[in-house]
N, C-alpha and C positions, 0 to 999 in steps of 0.2 A: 346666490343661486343664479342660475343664466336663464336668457328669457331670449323671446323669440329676435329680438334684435342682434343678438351675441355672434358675432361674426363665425370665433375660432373655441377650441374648448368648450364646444358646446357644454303562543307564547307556549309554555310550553310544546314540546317537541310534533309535529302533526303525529296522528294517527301513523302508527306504525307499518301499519299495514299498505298505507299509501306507500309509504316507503318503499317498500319490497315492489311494487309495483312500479316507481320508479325505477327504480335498479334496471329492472326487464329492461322497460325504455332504452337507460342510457346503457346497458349493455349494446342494443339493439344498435342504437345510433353509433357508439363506439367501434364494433365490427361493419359496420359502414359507411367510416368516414376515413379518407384519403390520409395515407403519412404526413409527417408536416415536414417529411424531406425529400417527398416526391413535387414534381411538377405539377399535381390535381389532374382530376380525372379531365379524360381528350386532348391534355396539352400530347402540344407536336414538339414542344422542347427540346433541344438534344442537350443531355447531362453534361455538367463540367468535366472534364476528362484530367483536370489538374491534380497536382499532390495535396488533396483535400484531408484531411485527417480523421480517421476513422469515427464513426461516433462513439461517446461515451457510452457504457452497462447504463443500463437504468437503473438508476439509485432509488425510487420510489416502493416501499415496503405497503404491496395493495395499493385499491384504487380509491382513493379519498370520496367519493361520491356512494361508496358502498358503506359509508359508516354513517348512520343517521347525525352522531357529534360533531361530522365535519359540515352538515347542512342546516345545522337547526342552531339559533342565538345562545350562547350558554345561559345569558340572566334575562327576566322578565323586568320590563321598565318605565317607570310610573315619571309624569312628570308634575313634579312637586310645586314651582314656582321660578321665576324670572326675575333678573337683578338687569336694570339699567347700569351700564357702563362705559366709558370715556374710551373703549379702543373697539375696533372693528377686526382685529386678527385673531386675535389668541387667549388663552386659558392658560392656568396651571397652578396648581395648590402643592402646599408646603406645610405643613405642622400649623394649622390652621390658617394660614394665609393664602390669598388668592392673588395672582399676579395675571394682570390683564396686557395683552399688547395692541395696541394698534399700528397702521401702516410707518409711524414717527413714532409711536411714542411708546412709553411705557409707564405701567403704575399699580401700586400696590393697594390691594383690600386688605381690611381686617376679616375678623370672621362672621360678624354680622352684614357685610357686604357696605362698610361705608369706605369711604376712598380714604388713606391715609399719605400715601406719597405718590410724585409721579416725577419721571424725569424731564429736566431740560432740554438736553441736547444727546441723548442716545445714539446719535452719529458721530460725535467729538470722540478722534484716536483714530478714524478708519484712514489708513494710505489712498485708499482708491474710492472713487464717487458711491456712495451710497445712500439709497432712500427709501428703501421700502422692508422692511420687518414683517413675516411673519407669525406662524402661530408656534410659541415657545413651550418650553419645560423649565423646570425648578428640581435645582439637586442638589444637594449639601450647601444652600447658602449662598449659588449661582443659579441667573437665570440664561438659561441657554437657549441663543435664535439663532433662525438663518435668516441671514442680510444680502441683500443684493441691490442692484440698481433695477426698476423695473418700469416699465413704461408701457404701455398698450400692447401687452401680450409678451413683450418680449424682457427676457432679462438679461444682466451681465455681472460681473463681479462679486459672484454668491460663495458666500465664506459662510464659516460658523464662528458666531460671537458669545462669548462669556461675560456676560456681566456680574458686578455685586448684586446682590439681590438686595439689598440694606440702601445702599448709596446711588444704585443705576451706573455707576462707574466702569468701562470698558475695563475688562482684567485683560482679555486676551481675545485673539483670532486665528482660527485654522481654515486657510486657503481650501476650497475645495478641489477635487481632484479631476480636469477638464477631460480626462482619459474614460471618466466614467460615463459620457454619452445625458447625463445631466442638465439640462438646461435651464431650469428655476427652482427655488427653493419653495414651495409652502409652510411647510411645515418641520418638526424636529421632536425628538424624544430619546429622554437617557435611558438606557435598559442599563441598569448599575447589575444586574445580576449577571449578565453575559460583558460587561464593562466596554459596552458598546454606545456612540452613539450615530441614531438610525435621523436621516433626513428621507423627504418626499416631494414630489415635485408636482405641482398643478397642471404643468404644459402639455400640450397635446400630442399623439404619437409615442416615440419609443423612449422618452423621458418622464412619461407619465405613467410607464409598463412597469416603476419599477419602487423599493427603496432601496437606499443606499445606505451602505456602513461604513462607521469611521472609529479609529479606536477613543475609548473615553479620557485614554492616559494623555496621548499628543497627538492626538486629532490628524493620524494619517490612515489613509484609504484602507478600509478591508475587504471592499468588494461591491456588490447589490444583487438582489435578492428578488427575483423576476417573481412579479402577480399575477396570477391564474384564473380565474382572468381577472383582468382590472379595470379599479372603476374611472368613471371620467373625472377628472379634473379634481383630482385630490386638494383638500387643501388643511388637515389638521392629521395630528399623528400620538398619537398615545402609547406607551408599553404600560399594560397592566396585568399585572397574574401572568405573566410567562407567553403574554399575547401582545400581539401590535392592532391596536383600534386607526381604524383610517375614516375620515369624514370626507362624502364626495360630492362636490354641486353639483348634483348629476338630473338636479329637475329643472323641468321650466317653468318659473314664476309665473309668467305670461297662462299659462294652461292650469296651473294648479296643482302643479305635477310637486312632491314632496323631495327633499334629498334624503341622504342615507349614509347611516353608520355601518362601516365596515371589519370583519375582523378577519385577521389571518395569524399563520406562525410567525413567531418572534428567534426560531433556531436561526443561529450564525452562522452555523454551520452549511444549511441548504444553500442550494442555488436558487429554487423555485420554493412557492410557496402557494395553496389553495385560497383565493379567498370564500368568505361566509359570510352574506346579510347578516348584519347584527340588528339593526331598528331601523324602521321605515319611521322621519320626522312627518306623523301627517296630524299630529295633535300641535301644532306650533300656533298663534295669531294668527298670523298672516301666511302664505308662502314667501320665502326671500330667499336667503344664501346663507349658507353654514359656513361653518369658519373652523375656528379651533375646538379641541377635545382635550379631555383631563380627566381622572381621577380621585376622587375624596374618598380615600381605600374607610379614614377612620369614620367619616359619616354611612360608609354605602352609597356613593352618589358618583353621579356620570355627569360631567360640568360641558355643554356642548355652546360653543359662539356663536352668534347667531345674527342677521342684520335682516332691516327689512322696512321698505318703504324707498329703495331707491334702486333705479332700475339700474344692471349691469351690463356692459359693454368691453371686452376683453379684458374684462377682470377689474375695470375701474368703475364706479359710479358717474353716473353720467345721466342727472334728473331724478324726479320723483315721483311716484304713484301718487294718485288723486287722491287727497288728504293730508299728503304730508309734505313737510316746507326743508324736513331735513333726514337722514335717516338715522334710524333706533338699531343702536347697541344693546343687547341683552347679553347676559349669562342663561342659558336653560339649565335647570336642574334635575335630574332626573334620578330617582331611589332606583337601585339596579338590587337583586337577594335573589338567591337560589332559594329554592325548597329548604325550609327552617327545620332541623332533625328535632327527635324528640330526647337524646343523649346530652350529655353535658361534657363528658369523658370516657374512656375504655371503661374504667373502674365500676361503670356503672353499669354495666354489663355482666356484671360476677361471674367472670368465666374460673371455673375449676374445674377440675379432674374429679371423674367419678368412679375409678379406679385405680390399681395401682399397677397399669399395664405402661402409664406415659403414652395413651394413644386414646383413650376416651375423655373428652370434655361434653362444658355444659354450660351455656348460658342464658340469661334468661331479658329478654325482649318486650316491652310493650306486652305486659305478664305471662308470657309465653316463654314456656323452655323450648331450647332448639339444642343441637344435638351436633359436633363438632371435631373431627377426628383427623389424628394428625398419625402419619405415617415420614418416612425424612423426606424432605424436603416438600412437603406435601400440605396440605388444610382441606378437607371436605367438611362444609356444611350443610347439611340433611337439610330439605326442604328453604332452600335459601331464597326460593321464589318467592317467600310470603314476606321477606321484608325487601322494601322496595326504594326507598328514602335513601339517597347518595350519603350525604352528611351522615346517617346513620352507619351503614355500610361500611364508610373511611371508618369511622370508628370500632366496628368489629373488629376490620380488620388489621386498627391498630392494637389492638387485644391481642390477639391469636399473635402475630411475629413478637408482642412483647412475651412471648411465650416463650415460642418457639419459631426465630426467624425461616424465610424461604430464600435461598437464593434467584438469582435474575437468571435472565437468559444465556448470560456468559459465563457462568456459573462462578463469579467470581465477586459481584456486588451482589445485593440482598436485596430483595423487593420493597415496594414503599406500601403503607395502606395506600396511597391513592390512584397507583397503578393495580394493585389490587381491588379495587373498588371498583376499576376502569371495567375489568375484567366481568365482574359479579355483573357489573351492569348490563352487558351485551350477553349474559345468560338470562336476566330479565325482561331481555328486550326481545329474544327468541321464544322465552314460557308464553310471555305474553299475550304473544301475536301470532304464534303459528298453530295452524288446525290439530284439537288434540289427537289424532292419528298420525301425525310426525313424528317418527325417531327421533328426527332431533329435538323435539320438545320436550320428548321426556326426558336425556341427556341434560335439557338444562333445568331442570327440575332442583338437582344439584350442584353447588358451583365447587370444581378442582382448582383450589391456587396452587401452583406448582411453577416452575422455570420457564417450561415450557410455551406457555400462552400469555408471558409478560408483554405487553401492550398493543395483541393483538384484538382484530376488529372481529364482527361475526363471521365478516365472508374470510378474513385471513384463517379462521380456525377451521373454518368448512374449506378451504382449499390444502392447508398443513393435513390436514385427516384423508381427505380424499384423492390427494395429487389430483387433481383437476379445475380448472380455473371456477369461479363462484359460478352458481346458477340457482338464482331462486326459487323454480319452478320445481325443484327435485327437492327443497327444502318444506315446503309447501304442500 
């Protein structure tokens, strides 16, 4: 964490109703704030008059701040216990193992968190000067870092390193790509599901705006993926569940100030990407600096790096706080669970037909029958407001298509329960909170899965129905 001597680089979702009240706000503020391709308001500027190239359409489907899911943490998260450890960079677990990194070095945990290997020489094999590793990942049996040379804020020679995860043995290195505007590595993480891997950079300015993509196969450039806004001085990076977790030393030690886990989209597709407070670190010992992030998908745990007792100076230690002669490596651990459903599987759902039309169903709930009705490509469930539980929900809904599937919006793939569920949710989230004299409350009284409303938000379906842009104050 940075403290006031640092030159450079410096639970459940709120009441819903707060929400909508926001929205007004950032409506408010949004139809009052300046283009970001004009000159701001009173500039006497005269416009570039060159062959500038038209802007792109807006690619953005609604406005992410109008979706309570893009502002609120997905998981609520407890911190469990702390493990001393030998590196001050990085995390990352494997099939029960924990691989730790520090600025040189590297080393392996068993599962009860005792050291079993660490390497000698983790720089032996590089062409070009290197000395500083940061915060890694682990994938099929490699540990993969960014290396660079790195000295009092500034860095050079930052590639991506493959090592054995067994041995510590350099396998390989892919150059990064200096076109990308990049200028330090912090961090790294493999997204095997988009076969991408994503780096992030601590440095300050328009290298810290961003991550970068590189392909997983032979490690050449795919582009980077601009944070909305973003945080200061990144320095750990995670892909979990179809998301990128970013860790930021964004407090000051000196003040008490806590740093913070951040999440945003993991699509490769975007250009840009929202970010979302995931956890404010304010239950730690001490305040210090955060480091690396990781995953323990088979425990439920959120593995965060963490140092503290030595004060920081462009990103190096340099001294110690009163009490302490050196500084402490930990692992934080941290149990991250959604809302636990009360289902085990569809099946236990009994959904059947209570006719012989193929259009009446029935199934039964937390000992409640609920009432079900399928038309093509269609699914209403009667009173869908009174079950409320996601987990649950995903599983109705994977009932009902193992019925009788829906198609998507393209009409050409099939819906999932969990973009279904997505759905049901933001009809829940309308019964819930808006006054009972709203149309639209009692509209969501019932949830329609159909093609139509596949992965839309509350305001994207109050804008499709109404052709005109969201306004809360009419929904209300």
């Amino acid at each position: 964490m940075h403290n006031q001597y640092r030159h450079t680089p410096q639970f459940p979702i709120v009441a819903a109703m707060l929400h909508l009240v926001i929205m007004v706000a950032l409506v408010a503020m949004l139809f009052g704030c300046a283009d970001a391709n004009t000159n701001g308001a009173g500039s006497t500027a005269e416009p570039d008059t060159g062959n500038a190239t038209a802007p792109a359409p807006v690619t953005v489907a609604g406005r992410p701040e109008k979706d309570a899911a893009n502002t609120a943490p997905l998981h609520a998260y407890s911190l469990l216990e702390a493990h001393e450890v030998d590196g001050r960079q990085g995390i990352a677990c494997e099939n029960g193992t924990y691989y730790v990194s520090g600025s040189t070095t590297l080393s392996r945990y068993g599962a009860d968190w005792n050291l079993v290997a660490s390497a000698t020489d983790p720089f032996a094999g590089f062409d070009a000067e290197v000395n500083h590793i940061g915060d890694i990942d682990v994938y099929d049996g490699q540990i993969y870092a960014g290396v660079e040379y790195f000295m009092d804020g500034e860095a050079k020679n930052i590639q991506i390193a493959v090592y054995d995860a067994n041995t510590f043995e350099l396998v390989r290195t892919y150059p990064f790509d200096e076109t990308s505007g990049q200028t330090e590595v912090s961090g790294i993480a493999v997204d095997s599901q988009n076969n991408v891997i994503w780096l992030c950079s601590w440095a300050d300015g328009e290298s810290g705006r961003y991550v970068y993509k590189y392909s997983l196969d032979d490690g050449s450039y795919l582009g980077k993926t601009h944070l909305q806004a973003p945080p200061q001085w990144i320095q750990g990076l995670a892909c979990h569940d179809g998301w990128l977790y970013l860790t930021a030393d964004d407090g000051t030690a000196d003040l008490g100030e806590p740093d913070h886990v951040y999440r945003c989209s993991a699509d490769v597709a975007k250009t840009a990407a929202t970010v979302t407070l995931e956890r404010t670190l304010d239950d730690v010992p001490m305040q210090g600096e955060i480091e690396g992030i990781s995953f323990d998908e088979a425990r439920g745990q959120m593995l965060i790096s963490y140092n503290r007792g030595a004060q920081i100076v462009l990103g190096m230690p340099r001294g110690f706080y009163e009490g302490y002669e050196s500084e402490l490596h930990e692992v934080l651990v941290y149990e991250y669970a959604k809302e636990a459903g009360t289902l085990t599987s569809a099946e236990d759902l009994g959904l059947h037909e209570v006719d012989d039309t193929g259009s009446n169903y029935a199934f039964t709930y937390a000992g409640e029958e609920f009432q079900a009705r399928y038309t093509e490509d269609n699914w209403k469930i009667i009173d869908s407001y009174r079950i409320t539980n996601e987990a649950d929900i995903t599983l109705v809904c994977q009932a009902l298509i193992d019925e009788h599937p829906i198609h998507g919006s393209d009409m050409e793939s099939f819906r999932t329960a969990e973009d279904m569920a997505f759905e049901w949710m933001q009809h829940n989230y309308a019964w819930k909170n808006l006054p009972e004299e709203s149309a639209w409350r009692q509209n969501a009284k019932d949830v329609d899965l159909d093609p139509a409303d596949q992965g839309r938000t509350l305001a994207q379906m109050y804008e499709a129905r109404t052709g005109r842009p969201f306004n809360p104050a009419e929904i209300i």
